[in-house]
C-alpha positions as CSV (number, residue, x, y, z in Angstrom):
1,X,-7.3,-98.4,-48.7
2,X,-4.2,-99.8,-47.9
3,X,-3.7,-103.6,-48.0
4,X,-1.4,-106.1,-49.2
5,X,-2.9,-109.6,-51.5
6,X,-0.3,-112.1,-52.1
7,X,-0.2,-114.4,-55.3
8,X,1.7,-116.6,-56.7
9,X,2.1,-118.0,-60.0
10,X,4.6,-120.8,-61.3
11,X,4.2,-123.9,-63.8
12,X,3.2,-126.0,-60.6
13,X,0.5,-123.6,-59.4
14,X,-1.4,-122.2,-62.4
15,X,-4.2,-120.5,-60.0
16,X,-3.1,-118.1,-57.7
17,X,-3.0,-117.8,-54.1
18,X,-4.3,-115.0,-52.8
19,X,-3.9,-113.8,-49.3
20,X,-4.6,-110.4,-48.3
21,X,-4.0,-108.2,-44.7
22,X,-7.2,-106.6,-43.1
23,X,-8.1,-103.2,-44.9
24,X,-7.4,-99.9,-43.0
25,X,-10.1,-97.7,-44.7
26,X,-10.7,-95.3,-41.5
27,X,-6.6,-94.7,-42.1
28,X,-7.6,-93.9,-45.7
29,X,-10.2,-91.6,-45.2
30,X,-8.6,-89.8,-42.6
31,X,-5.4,-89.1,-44.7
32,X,-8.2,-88.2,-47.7
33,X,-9.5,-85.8,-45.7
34,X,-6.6,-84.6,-44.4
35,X,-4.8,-84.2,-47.9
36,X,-8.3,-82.1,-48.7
37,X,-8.6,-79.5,-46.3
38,X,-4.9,-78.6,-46.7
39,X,-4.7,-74.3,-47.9
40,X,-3.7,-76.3,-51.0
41,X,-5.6,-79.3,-51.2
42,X,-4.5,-82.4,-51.9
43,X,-5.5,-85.9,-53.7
44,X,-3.0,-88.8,-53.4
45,X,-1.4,-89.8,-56.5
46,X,-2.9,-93.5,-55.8
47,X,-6.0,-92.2,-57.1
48,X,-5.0,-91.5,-60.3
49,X,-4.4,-95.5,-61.0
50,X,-7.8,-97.3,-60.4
51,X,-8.4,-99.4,-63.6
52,X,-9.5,-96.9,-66.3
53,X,-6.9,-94.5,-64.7
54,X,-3.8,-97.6,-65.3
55,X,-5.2,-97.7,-68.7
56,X,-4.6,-94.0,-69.4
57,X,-1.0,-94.3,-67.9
58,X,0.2,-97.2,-70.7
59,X,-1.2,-95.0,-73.0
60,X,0.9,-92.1,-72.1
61,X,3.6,-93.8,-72.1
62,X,3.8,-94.6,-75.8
63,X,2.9,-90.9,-76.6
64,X,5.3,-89.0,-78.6
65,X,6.1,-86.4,-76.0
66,X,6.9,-89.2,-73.2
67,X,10.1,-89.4,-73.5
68,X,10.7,-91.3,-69.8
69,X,9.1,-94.8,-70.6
70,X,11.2,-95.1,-73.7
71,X,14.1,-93.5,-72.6
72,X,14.7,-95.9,-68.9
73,X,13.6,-99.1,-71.7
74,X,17.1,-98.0,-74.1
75,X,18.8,-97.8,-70.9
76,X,17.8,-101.2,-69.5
77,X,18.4,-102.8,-73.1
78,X,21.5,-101.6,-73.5
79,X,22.8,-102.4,-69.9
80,X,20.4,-104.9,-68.6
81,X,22.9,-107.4,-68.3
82,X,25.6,-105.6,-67.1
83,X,23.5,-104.4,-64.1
84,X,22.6,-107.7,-63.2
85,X,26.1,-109.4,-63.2
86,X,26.8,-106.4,-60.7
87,X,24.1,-107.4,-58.8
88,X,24.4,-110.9,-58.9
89,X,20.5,-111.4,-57.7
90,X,18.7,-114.6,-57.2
91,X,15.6,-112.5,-56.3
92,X,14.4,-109.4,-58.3
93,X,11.5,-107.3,-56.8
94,X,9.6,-104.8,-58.6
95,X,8.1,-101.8,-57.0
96,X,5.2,-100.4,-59.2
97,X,5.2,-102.9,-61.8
98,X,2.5,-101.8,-63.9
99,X,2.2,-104.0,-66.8
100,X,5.6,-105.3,-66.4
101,X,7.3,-104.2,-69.9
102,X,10.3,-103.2,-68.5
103,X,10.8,-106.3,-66.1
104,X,11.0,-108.6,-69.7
105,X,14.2,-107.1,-70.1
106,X,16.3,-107.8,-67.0
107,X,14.3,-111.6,-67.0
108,X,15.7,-111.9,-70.9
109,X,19.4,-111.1,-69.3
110,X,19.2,-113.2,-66.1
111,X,21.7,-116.0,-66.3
112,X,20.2,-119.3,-67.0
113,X,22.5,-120.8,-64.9
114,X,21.3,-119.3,-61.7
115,X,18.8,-121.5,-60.1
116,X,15.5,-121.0,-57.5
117,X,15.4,-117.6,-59.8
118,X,12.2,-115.5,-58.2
119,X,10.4,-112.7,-59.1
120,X,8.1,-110.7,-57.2
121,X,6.2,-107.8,-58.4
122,X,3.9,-105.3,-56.5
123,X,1.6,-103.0,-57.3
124,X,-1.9,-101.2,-56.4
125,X,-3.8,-102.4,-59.3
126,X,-4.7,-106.0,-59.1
127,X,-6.0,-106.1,-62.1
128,X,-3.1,-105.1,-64.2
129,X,-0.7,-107.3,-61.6
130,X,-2.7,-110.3,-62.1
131,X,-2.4,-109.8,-66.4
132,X,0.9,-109.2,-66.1
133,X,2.1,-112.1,-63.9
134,X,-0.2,-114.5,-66.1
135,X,1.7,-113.1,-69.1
136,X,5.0,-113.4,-67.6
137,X,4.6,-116.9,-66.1
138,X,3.7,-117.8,-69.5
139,X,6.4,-116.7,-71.9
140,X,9.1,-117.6,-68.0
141,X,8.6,-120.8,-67.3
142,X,11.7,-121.1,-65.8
143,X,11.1,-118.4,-63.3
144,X,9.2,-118.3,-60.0
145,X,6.6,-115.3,-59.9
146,X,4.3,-113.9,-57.2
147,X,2.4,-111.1,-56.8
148,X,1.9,-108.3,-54.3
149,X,-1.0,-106.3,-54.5
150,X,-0.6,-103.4,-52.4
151,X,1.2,-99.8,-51.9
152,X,5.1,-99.6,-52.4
153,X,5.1,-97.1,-49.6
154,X,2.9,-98.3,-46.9
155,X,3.6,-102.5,-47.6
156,X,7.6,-102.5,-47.6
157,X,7.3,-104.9,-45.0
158,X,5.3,-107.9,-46.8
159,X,8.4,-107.8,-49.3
160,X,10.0,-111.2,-49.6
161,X,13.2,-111.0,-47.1
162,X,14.7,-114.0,-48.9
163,X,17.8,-114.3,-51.4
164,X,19.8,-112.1,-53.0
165,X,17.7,-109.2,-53.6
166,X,17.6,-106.6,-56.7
167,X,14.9,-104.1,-55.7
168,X,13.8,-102.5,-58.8
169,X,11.5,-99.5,-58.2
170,X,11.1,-97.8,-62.3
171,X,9.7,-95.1,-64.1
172,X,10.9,-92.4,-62.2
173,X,8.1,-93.2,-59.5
174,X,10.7,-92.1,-56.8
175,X,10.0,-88.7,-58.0
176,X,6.4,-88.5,-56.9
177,X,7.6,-88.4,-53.2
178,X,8.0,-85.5,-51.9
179,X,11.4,-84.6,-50.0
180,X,10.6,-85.8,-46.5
181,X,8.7,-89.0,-47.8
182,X,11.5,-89.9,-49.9
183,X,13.7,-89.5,-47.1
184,X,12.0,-92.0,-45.0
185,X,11.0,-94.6,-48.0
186,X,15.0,-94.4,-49.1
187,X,15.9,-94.8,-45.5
188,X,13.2,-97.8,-45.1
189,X,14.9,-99.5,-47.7
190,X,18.1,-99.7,-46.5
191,X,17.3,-100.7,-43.1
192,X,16.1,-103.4,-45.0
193,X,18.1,-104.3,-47.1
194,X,21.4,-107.1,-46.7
195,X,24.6,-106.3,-47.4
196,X,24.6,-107.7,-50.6
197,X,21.0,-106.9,-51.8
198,X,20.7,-103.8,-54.4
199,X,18.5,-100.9,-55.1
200,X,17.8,-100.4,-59.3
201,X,16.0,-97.1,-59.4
202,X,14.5,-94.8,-62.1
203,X,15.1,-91.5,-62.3
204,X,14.3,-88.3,-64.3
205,X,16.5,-86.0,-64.9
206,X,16.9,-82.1,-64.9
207,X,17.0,-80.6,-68.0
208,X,15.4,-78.4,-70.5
209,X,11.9,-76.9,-68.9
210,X,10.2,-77.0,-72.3
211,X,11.2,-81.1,-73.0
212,X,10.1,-81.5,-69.3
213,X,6.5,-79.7,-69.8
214,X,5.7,-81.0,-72.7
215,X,5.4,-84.3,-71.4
216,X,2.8,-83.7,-69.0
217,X,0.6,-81.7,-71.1
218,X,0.7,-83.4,-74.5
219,X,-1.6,-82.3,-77.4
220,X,-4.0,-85.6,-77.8
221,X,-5.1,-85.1,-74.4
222,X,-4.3,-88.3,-72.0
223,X,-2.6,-87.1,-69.5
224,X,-5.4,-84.5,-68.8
225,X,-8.0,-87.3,-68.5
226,X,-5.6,-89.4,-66.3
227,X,-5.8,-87.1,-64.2
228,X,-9.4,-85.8,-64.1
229,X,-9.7,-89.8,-63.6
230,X,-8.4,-89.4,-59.9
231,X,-11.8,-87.2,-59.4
232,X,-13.5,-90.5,-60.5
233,X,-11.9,-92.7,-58.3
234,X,-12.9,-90.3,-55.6
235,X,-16.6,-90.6,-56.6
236,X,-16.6,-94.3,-57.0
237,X,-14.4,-94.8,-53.8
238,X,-16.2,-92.0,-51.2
239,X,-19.6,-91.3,-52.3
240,X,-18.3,-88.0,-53.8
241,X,-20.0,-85.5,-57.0
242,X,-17.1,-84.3,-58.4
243,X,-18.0,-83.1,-61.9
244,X,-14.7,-84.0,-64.1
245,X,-16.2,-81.6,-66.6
246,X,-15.6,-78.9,-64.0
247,X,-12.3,-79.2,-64.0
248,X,-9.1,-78.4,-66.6
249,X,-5.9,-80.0,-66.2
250,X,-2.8,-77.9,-64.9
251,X,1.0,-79.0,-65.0
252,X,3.9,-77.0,-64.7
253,X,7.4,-77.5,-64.1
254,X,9.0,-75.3,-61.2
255,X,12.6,-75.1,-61.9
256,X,13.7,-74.1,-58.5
257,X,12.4,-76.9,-56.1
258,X,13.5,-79.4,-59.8
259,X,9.9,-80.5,-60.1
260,X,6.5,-80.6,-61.8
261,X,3.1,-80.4,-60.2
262,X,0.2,-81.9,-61.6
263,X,-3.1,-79.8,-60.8
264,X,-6.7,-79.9,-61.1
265,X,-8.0,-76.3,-61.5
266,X,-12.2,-75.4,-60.9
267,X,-13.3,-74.0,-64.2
268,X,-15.8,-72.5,-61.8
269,X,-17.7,-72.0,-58.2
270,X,-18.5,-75.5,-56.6
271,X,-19.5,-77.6,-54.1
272,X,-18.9,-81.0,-53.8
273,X,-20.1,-83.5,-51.0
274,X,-17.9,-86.4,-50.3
275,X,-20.4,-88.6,-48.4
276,X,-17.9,-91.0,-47.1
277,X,-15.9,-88.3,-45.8
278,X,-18.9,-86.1,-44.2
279,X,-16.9,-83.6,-45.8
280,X,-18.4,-80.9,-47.9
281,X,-15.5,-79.1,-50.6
282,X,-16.4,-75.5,-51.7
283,X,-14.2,-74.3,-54.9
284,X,-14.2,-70.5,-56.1
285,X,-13.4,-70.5,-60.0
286,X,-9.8,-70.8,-60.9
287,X,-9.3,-72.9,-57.0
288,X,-6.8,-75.9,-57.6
289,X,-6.5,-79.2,-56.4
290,X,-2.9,-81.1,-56.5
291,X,-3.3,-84.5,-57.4
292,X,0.8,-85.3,-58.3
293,X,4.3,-83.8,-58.0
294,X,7.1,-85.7,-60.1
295,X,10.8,-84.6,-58.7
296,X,13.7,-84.5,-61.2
297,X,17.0,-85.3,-60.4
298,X,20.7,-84.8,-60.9
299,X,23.2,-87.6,-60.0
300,X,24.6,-85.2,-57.5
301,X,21.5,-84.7,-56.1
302,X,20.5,-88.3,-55.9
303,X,23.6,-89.5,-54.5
304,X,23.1,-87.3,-51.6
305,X,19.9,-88.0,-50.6
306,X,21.2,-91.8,-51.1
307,X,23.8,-91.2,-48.6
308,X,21.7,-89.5,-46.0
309,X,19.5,-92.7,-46.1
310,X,22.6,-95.2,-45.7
311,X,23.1,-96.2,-49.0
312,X,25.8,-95.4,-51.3
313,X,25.9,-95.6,-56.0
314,X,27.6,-98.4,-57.1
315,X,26.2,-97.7,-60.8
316,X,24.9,-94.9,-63.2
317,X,23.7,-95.4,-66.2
318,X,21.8,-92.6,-68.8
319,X,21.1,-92.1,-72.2
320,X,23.4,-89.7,-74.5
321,X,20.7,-86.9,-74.4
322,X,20.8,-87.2,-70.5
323,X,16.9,-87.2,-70.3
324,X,17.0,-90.3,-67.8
325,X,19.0,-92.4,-65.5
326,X,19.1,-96.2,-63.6
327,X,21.4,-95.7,-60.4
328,X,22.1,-99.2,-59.0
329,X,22.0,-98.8,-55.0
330,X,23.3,-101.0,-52.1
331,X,24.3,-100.1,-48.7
332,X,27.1,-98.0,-47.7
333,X,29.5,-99.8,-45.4
């Protein structure tokens, strides 16, 4: 379903205004079903992060193996600041926000002295926006928040157009697009972006296939019940049967199109009726189900596909290991 719920929260307005666009579920369906009856079939990737499913994602994050989360948050503490005297923002917007850990870091090095400073964070979970905008306008008095509960692809639009905007978009999110779709979100953006707004995005990089796998199919297990979760979703969302027991978790990193691909294979022979749908899925044992692809990146790639979209790097930054990298963004001339 794809909608977009405003809210707002400063020290004048404790309670939140809410406003949200009409819901488009026949769209949502239709792409579901769509995505489903592909040779290989298909589940969006905004399945995986219904409540439970958000959940299982911060908990990945802090495992062992993870090395992104951790990685981008050195990165931003080490050059927080400096990226945002670059920028010079008044406005910062945050694509994805999650549970807003790595926003804390860029509001602890805004200048004080800046004022009318506002933040606005989106995401597709409302529940972990609204916690984390509660949270944040608590410990940020000083800072205007408001909310956007929708999807960073489809709801672009309902962005705030005003200030001096630093569009942060994190956690190598940017890599679950695939070629053509980042294409036109990176193209998007800088149509609508000013001459003076900015682009902060998060990026994975190309390296070692064993470093790269083993953060997608660590030992204790989460990330294979984040993304059974996305059969879940489907059952609460469409009337579907999926068994999640029926299914093992698959991802694997394919070296020559630089990405990994996050699968649900049938442990064996199904059917599954997706009442919603009026769509009936039948699996032979071993049949898979792509729920995720994550792209990674080198800067040479990324400042190619940058160009192509009308925007040129004014910054990189990366860790010493080169496992990760924040390219700051603004359009080319």
């Amino acid at each position: 379903m794809s909608y977009c719920m405003q809210i707002a929260v400063t020290d004048r307005a404790p309670s939140p205004q809410i406003d949200r666009a009409p819901p488009r579920l026949v769209d949502e369906r239709a792409l579901l079903r769509e995505g489903l009856t592909r040779p290989l079939p298909e589940i969006s990737a905004r399945y995986l992060y219904d409540d439970h499913g958000s959940a299982l994602f911060e908990q990945i994050t802090r495992l062992p193996s993870y090395y992104q989360t951790r990685t981008e948050l050195q990165i931003l503490e080490r050059d927080a600041a400096e990226l945002l005297t670059l920028a010079a923002p008044t406005r910062l917007i945050e694509l994805g926000s999650g549970a807003g850990r790595k926003i804390r870091l860029l509001l602890d090095a805004w200048p004080t002295g800046q004022v009318d400073r506002t933040c606005t964070m989106l995401d597709i979970n409302e529940r972990f926006l609204r916690d984390a905008l509660a949270a944040l306008a608590r410990d940020y008095p000083q800072i205007r928040f408001h909310g956007l509960v929708g999807d960073f692809q489809r709801d672009l639009p309902h962005i705030p157009k005003a200030g001096r905007r630093l569009i942060l978009f994190f956690a190598g999110t940017i890599g679950n697009l695939d070629p053509a779709a980042r294409r036109a979100f990176l193209r998007q953006l800088a149509a609508d972006m000013d001459p003076e707004d900015a682009l902060l995005v998060g990026l994975d990089l190309v390296k070692d296939p064993r470093r790269i796998d083993a953060a997608y199919n660590d030992p204790e297990g989460v990330t294979a019940a984040f993304n059974r979760n996305a059969l879940a979703a489907l059952n609460h969302r469409f009337g579907a049967n999926f068994d999640l027991d029926g299914f093992a978790h698959r991802a694997f990193y394919d070296p020559v199109a630089a990405r990994v691909e996050m699968r649900l294979v049938a442990v064996a022979a199904q059917r599954i009726q997706l009442t919603d749908l009026d769509l009936e899925l039948t699996l032979a044992r071993g049949d898979e189900l792509r729920t995720e692809i994550s792209c990674k990146f080198t800067r040479d790639a990324l400042t190619g596909e940058a160009a192509e979209a009308g925007l040129q790097l004014r910054a990189w930054r990366s860790d010493p290991d080169a496992l990760f990298a924040l390219a700051l963004l603004g359009r080319a001339p």
